[in-house]
N, C-alpha and C positions, 0 to 999 in steps of 0.2 A: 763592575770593572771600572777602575780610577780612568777613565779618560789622559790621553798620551799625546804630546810632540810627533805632528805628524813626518815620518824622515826613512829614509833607507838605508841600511850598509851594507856592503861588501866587503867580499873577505877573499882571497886569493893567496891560496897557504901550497910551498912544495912541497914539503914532506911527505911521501909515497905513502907510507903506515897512516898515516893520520885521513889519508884521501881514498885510501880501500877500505876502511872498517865505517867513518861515518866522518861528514864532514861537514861546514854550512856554506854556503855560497853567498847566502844572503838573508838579511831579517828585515822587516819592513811594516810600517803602521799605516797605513791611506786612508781618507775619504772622497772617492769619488764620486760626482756630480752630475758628468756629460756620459751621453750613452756615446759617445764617441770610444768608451771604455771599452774596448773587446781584445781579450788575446785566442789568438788561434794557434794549435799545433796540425804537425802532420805527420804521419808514420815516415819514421829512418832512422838510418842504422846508423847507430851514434851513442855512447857513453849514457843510461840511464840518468837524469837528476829529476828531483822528485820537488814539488810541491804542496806545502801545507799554508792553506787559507781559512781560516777562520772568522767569521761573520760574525762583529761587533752588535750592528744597527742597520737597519735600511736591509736592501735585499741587494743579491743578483740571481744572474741565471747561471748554469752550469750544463753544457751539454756534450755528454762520454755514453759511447759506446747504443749510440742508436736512440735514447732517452736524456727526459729536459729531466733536472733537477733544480727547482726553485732554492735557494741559501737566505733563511732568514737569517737572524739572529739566533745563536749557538748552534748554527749546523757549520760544519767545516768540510773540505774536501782535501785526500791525496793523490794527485794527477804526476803520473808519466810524462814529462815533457816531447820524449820523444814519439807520443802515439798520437793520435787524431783528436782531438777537444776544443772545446769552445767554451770563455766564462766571459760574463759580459753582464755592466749595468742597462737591462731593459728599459725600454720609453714609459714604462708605469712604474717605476721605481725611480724615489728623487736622491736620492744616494744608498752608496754602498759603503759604507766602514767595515775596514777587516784588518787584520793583522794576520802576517806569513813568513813562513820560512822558506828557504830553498836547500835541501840537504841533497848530497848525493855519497854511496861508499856503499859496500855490501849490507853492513848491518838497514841499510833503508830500503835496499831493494825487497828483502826478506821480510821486511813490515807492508810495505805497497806489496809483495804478492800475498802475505795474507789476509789483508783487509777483502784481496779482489777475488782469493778464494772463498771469503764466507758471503759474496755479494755484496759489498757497502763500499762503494764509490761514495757516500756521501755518511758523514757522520755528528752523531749530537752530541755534544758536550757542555754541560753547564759549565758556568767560570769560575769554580772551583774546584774542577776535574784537575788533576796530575799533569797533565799535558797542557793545561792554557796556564797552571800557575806556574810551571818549567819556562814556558814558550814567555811568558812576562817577563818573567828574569833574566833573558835571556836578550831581552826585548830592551831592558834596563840597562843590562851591561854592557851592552854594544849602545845606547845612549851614553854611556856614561865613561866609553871608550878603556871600559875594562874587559874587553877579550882582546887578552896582550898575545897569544902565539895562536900555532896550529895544534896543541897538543890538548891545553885548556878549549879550545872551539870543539876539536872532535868530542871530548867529555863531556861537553857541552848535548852537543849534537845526538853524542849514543844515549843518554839520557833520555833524553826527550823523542828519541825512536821509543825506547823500553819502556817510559811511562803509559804513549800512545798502544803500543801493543798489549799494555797490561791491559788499558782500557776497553781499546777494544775486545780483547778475549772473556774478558769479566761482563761484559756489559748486557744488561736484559733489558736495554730497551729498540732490539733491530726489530722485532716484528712486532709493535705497539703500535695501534694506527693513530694517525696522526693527531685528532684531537688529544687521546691520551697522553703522547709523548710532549704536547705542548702543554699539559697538568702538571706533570713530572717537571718538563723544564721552569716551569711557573714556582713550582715549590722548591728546586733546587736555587733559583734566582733568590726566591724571598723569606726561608726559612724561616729567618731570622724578626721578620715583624712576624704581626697578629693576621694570619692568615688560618684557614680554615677550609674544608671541602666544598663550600660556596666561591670560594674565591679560586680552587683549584675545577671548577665545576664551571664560572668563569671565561677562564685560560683556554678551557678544549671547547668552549661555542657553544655547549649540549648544556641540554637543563639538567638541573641538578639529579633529580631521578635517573633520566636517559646515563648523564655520566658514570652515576655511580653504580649501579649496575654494568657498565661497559667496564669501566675502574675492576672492580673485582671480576669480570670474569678474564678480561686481558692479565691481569698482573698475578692476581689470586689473593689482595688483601683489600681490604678496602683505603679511600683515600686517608682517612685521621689513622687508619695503619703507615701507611704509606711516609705522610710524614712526621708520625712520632718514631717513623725507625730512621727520618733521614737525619733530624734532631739531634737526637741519643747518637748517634753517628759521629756528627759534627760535635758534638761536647766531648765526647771520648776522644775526640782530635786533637781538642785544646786541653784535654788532662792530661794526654802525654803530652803534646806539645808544648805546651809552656805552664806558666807558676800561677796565673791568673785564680781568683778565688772561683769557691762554685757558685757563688751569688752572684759574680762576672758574668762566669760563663753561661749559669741559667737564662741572665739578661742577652746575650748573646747568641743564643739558638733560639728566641720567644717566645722564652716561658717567663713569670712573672716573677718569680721568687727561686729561690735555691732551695725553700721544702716540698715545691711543686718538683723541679727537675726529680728532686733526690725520688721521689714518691715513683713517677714514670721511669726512672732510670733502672730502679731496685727490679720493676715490677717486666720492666726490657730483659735485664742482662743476670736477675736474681744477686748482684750487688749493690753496694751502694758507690757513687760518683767518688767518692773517697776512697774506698778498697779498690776501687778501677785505677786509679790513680796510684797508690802504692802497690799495686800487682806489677805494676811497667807492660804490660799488657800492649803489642802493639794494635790499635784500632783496625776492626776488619771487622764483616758482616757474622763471624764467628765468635762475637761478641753478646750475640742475639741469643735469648732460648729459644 
């Protein structure tokens, strides 16, 4: 994740439609230092707004609904402003970087109550998840003082409810304990170099046996599964998404060559990187044999 201009904006828009479906209040980039850093709520009755924080680097704490949740790096939270919480950089942490939004409008209320019906006050997203690459852009434009009205912010705003929802309803990593989810996040961060199940073996603390054994029985494949299917993923990304050659993008998901890609690619999806490419095939895990 490109490192950013630490700054905040606000946005204070009338228009009633654009304030009931989904709206932003505010987007913001920090690092905090002093554990002086704490905000608190309290239960009242008062207009929901919701916030989304996302943890660059460094840590904090977050504590909702009776339970501490530690926020490294790629855990995010969406908190109720109006309910009881506490987030704060603790005295063992030398800073917290994060980046946040503040949305409020029906369409958000409907995402914060279903993240809190499946249980996840606290969520992991590596940073090239739907939702932090929305939430940058977003991050950019309001840099760049291109969210000119209220109508572009709402679109803005419903977007980035609908990416976070898809994520979350897709996502199989809420009951992976924690070493594993940090292999996962390890190989989602570094795909891209020469990385391997010692290195994703690593990331979760456990020795290599111990992990990979935990590795397949949590997920059901093993790690060099794992991420040869998140690979083939991401290259199928950039076959539709853009014009890049396959010898780019072999280099680009790290594999060494484009007869290596093509060879793991065919052997993934029973095509080859070029028939994926001329099918228009939108990328999805239904890509997979």
């Amino acid at each position: 994740m490109q490192k950013k201009d630490y700054n905040i904006f606000a946005y204070r828009f009338s228009e009633q439609l654009t304030k009931e479906v989904a709206q932003i209040w505010s987007i913001g980039w920090e690092k905090q230092t002093s554990s002086l850093y704490n905000w608190k709520g309290k239960k009242r009755k008062e207009d929901s707004m919701f916030v989304f924080q996302y943890t660059v680097s460094g840590f904090g704490i977050l504590e909702l609904g009776g339970k501490e949740y530690k926020l490294n790096a790629g855990k995010a939270f969406l908190i109720d402003i109006s309910e009881e919480y506490c987030y704060y950089l603790p005295k063992n942490s030398d800073h917290w970087e994060f980046i946040f939004i503040t949305l409020y409008g029906d369409a958000v209320k409907k995402c914060w109550d279903f993240i809190y019906t499946h249980d996840k006050p606290v969520i992991h997203l590596h940073t090239e998840a739907n939702p932090i690459l929305h939430l940058l852009q977003i991050y950019q434009m309001a840099s760049e003082k291109n969210i000119k009205n209220a109508y572009q912010a709402s679109s803005l705003a419903y977007q980035f409810v609908m990416d976070l929802y898809q994520y979350i309803k897709n996502s199989s990593n809420k009951d992976l304990p924690e070493s594993i989810l940090n292999a996962t996040l390890f190989a989602q961060h570094h795909y891209h170099e020469e990385i391997g199940p010692d290195e994703m073996a690593e990331a979760s603390a456990l020795s290599r046996f111990h992990f990979t054994r935990l590795f397949k029985k949590t997920t059901g494949i093993t790690p060099i599964q794992y991420l040869t299917n998140l690979r083939i993923l991401k290259g199928a990304e950039l076959l539709y998404e853009t014009k890049y050659s396959i010898e780019d993008i072999a280099k680009n998901i790290g594999y060494a060559n484009a007869n290596y890609f093509t060879k793991v690619f065919r052997r993934s999806t029973g095509i080859t990187p070029g028939e994926f490419r001329k099918s228009n095939q939108i990328p999805s895990n239904d890509i997979f044999l």
